[in-house]
N, C-alpha and C positions, 0 to 999 in steps of 0.2 A: 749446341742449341740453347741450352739453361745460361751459359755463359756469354750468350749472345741478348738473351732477353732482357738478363741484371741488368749490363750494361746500357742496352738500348732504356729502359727504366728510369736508371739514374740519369741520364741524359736529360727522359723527358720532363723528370720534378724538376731539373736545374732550369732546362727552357719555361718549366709551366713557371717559376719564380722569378725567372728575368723577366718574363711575360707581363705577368702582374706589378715588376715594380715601374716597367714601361708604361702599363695602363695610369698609373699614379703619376710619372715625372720623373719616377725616381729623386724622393724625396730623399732629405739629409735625414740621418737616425738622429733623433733630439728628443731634449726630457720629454715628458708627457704634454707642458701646456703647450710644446708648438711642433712642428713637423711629424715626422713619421714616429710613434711614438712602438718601444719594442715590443708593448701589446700586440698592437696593429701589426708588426713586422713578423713575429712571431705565428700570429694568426693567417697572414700569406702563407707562411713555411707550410703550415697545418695544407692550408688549401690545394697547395703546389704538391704535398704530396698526399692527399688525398685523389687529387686526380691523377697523379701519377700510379697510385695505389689499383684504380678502376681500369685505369689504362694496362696496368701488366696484368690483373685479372681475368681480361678483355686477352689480350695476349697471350696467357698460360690457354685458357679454353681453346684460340688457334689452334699452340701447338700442338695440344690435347686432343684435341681434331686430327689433326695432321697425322699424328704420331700413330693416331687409331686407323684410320685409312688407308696408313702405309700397312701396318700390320694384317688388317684385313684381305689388301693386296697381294700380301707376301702367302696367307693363307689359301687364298683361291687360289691363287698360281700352284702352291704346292699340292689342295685337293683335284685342282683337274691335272697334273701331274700323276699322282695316283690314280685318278681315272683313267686313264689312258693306258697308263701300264695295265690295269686291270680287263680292261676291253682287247687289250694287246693280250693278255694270257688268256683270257678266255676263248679269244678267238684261235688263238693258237691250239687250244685242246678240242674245241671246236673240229677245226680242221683235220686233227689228228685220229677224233675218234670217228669221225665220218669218210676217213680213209680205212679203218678198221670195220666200219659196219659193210664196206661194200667186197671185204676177204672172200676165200670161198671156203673155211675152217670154219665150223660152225661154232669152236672156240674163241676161234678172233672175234667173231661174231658180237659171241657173248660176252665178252671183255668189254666189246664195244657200247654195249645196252648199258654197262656198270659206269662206263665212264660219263658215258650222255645222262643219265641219272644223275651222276653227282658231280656234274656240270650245271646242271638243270638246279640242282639243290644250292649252287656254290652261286648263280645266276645276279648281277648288280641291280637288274630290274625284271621289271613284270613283262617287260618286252621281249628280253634276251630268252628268260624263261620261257617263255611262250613258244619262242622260234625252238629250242631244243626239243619241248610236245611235239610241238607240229611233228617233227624229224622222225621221232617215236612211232607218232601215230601212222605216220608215211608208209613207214617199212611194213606196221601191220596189215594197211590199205595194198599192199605189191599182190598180184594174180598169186593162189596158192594151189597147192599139189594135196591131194590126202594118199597118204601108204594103204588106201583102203579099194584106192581102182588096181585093177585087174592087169595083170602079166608087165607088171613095173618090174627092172632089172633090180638086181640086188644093190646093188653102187647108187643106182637112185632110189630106192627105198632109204637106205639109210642118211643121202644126202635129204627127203625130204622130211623123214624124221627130227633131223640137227636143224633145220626151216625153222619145224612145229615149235621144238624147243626154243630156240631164240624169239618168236613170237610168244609163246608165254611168257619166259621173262619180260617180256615188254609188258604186257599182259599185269603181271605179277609188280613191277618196277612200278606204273600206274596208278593203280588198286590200293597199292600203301602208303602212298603218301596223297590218301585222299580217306586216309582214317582219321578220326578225333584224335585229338591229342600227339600225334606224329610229330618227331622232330622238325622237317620241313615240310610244309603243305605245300601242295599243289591246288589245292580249293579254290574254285573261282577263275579257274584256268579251262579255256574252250578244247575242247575233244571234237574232234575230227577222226571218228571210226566209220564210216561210211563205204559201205562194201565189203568189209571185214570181214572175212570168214571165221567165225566162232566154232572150235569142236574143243570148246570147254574152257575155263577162265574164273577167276574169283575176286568177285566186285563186292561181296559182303559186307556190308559195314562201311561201305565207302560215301561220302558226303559230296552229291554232284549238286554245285552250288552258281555254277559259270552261268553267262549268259545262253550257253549254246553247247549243248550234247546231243551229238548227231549223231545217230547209228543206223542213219537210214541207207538200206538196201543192204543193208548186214544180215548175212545167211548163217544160221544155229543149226549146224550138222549134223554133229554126235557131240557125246561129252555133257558134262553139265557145267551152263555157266549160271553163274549165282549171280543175283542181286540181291540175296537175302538181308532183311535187317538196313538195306542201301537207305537213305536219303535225298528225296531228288527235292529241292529248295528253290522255286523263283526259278524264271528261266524258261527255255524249250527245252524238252528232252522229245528226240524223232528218233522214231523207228517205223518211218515211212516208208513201205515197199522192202520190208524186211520180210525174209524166209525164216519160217520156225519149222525145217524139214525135219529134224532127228534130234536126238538127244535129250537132257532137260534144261528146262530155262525158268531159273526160281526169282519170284517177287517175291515171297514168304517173308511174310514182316514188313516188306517195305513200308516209305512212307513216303507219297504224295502232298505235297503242302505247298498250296500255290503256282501250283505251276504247269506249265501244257505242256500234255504227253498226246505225242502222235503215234500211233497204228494205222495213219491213212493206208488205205491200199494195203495192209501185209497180210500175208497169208500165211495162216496155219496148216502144214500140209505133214504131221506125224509127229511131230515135237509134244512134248508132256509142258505146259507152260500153267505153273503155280503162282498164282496170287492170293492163298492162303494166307488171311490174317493180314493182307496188305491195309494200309490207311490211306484213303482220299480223302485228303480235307483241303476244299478249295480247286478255284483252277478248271481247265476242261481236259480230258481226256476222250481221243479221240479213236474210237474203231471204225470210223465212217470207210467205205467202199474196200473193209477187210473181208478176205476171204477164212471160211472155216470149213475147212474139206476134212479134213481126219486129227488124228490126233487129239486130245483134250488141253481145256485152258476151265481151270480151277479156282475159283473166287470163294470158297467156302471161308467162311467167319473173317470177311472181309470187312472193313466199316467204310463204309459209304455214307461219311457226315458233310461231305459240303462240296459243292461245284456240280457239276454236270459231267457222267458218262455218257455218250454219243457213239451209237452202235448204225447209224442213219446210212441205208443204202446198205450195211451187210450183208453176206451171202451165208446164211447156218446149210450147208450142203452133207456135211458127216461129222463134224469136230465132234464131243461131249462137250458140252460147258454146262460148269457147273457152279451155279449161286447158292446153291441150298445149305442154309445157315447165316450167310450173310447177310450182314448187320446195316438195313438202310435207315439211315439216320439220318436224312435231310437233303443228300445230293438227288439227282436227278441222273433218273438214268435210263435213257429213253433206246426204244428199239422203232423207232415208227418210222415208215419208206423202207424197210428191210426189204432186197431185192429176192430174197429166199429163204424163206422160211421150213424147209422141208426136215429140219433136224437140230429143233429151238433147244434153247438152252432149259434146266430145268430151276424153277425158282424155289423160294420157300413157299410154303403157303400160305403163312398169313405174316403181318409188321411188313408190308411191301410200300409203306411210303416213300411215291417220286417214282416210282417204277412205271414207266409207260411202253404198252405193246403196239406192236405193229397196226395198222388197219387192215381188215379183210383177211386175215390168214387165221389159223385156228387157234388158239390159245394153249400153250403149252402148260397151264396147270387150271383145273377145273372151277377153282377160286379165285382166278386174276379175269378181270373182263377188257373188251378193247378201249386203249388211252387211262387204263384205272390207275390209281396212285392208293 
């Protein structure tokens, strides 16, 4: 190519100075007082290859071109090449461990949850990533068994035991790689737990950041599952038409920051549910058309600085709840339309700014009056 351009070069000074001495006559070379004098002749030369000079400049930049867009070429061809091998093994382990999660060894099982994990971790994009959660959250969303009902044969207690456990793991697999500072994040990836049966789990510390955490119609059994210390960031977080029947279910610490939390419709019916020390700042959190029949839900030395709590249409039938201590610092946190009042929560008694009660029902502390803040 180099030895192609010289030549075509010198060609073209030769023609640019035939050129030139055409446009003249092509004069005789003669002294100075008459014809072409070697000034003059010499000063062609200059010209012929001056333009020859601009000319292969003009020509190297081509090839230079050329030479880069082949390379370029040669680059893509061989990145989507490794793409594809890539999409090709992935898919392959893919396959492999989704024939292992559906074993009946609650070993294979669990093998299985390790590999979809650090498949998920190993993941080319946020896509692929995503479709291996899903897969995760699937298995945990499957009809469950508890070893806790009554005249289950032994061969199926222990098969439903080896269940529990491979849903923890998934549980457990989840949970850590949604901590700060973790090798691979999962952060910012949508959760689909919805119907989940919960008899215990540990989300502590975990940073729920996605567009979309659903835990709605998720029943909390026994066990305690933690969200202490959690962070939910921007976003929906639902826990619509969720069951809090047994066990405990900790906020302690959390933090609320921007973002809507749903309770529409769930009911409290024996579950111990702590939001000790939790932090709302911003956002609306919603108890609208929650039921509270037994059990307690705990908001002591809560700080309630910013957004709206919406307790609107509630039912206080038996729960405990309990405010007393919490810190209202500017949210709003209204109980007004409550459709049952018969067993109110109890507040603090004075620093109740934003606090607004029901109309028409009796005020459950002798210092808060109806709509007060």
């Amino acid at each position: 190519m180099i030895a192609l351009a010289l030549t075509g070069s010198i060609l073209l000074a030769s023609a640019a100075l035939v050129i030139a001495l055409w446009l003249i006559g092509f004069p005789a070379l003669s002294p100075p007082t008459s014809g072409l004098s070697l000034t003059v002749l010499l000063d062609l030369v200059k010209i012929s290859f001056g333009v020859t000079a601009g000319a292969g400049a003009v020509i190297a930049v081509i090839v230079a071109y050329r030479r880069q867009k082949v390379v370029e070429a040669a680059e893509l061809r061989a990145e989507a090449t490794e793409q594809r091998e890539v999409t090709k093994l992935f898919n392959e382990r893919y396959s492999s461990a989704g024939e292992m999660l559906g074993h009946d060894s609650p070993a294979v099982r669990l093998a299985a949850i390790q590999a979809l994990a650090a498949l998920a971790d190993d993941a080319p994009t946020h896509q692929l990533r995503q479709m291996v959660i899903d897969v995760l959250c699937a298995y945990l969303r499957m009809p469950q068994w508890t070893s806790e009902t009554k005249d289950i044969p032994q061969a199926d207690r222990i098969f439903i035991e080896g269940h529990r456990e491979v849903r923890h793991a998934i549980i457990r697999a989840i949970a850590s790689r949604l901590q700060e500072g973790t090798a691979v994040s999962w952060k910012g990836h949508d959760l689909d737990l919805t119907r989940v049966v919960f008899d215990g789990g540990d989300f502590s510390g975990a940073v729920f950041s996605a567009r979309s955490i659903n835990f709605s119609g998720a029943m909390f059994t026994a066990g305690r599952t933690s969200f202490a210390r959690a962070r939910f960031a921007s976003g929906n977080v639902g826990f619509n038409q969720a069951k809090f029947s047994g066990g405990e279910v900790e906020f302690t610490g959390a933090e609320f920051e921007d973002c809507n939390l749903w309770f529409h419709g769930a009911s409290f019916e024996g579950a111990k549910v702590y939001f000790n020390g939790a932090k709302f700042r911003g956002g609306i959190t919603y108890f609208n058309f929650a039921r509270f029949i037994s059990g307690s839900v705990n908001f002591q030395w809560a700080e309630l600085s910013g957004g709206v709590i919406d307790f609107h249409f509630a039912e206080f039938q038996g729960s405990s709840i309990t405010l007393d201590d919490a810190k209202f610092m500017g949210a709003k946190v209204t109980f007004l339309g409550a459709k049952d009042w018969s067993t109110p929560p109890s507040f603090p008694k004075h620093g109740t700014v934003g606090l607004i009660l029901p109309k028409g029902f009796p005020d459950s502390s002798s210092d808060l009056k109806e709509g007060s803040g």
